[in-house]
N, C-alpha and C positions, 0 to 999 in steps of 0.2 A: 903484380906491382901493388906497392901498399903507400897510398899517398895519405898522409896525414891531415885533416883540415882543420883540426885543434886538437886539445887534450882528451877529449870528447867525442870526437868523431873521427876514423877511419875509414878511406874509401877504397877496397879490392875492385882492381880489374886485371881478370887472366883469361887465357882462352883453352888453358886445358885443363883436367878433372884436379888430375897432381901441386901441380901448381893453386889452385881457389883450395883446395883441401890445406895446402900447406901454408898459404896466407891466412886464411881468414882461421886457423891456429892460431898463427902470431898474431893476426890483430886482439882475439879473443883476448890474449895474454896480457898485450900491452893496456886493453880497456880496463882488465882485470885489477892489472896493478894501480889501476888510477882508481876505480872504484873501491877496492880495500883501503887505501887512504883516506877517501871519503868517508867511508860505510855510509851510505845513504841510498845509492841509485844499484841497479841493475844494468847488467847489457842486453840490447836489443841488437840482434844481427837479421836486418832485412837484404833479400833478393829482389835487386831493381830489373835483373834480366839473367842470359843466361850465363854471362859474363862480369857482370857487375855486383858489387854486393856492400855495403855499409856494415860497420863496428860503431855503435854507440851507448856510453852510459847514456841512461835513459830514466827521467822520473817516474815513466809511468811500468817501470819494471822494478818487483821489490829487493832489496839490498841481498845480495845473494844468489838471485836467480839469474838464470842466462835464457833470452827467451827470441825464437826465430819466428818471422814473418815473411812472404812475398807482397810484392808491391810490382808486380808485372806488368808491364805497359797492355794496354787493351791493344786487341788485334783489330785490325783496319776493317771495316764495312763492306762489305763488298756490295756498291752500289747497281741495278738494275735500270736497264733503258727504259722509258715507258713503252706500256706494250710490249715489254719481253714477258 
């Protein structure tokens, strides 16, 4: 599923390989065409998890480039009793 959150930003959530491979295509796409319009920005496609993924032009990517990141939530602590 590919939810829109402006012109700018696209948000993938799927839970299978086919499906994130074939979305975040089309998001690439649709970013694309809004950044050729512009000529100014880049897309930045970051993974928020294993299912989640963001499409964004982005200034701090140069006009042209398509560039990926994770942004993986940290794993939980695994706290110990005292004196274990």
């Amino acid at each position: 599923m590919i939810k829109r959150h402006s012109d700018v930003v696209l948000e993938i959530t799927a839970h299978d390989p086919d499906t994130i491979e074939n979305d975040l295509n089309t998001a690439v796409e649709i970013a694309r065409e809004h950044a050729v319009n512009e000529r100014r920005h880049g897309i930045l496609v970051t993974q928020h998890g294993f299912t989640r993924y963001t499409v964004a032009i982005s200034r701090d990517v140069p006009y042209g480039e398509t560039l990926e990141r994770r942004e993986l939530p940290a794993s939980p602590q695994t706290e110990t009793e005292p004196g274990c």
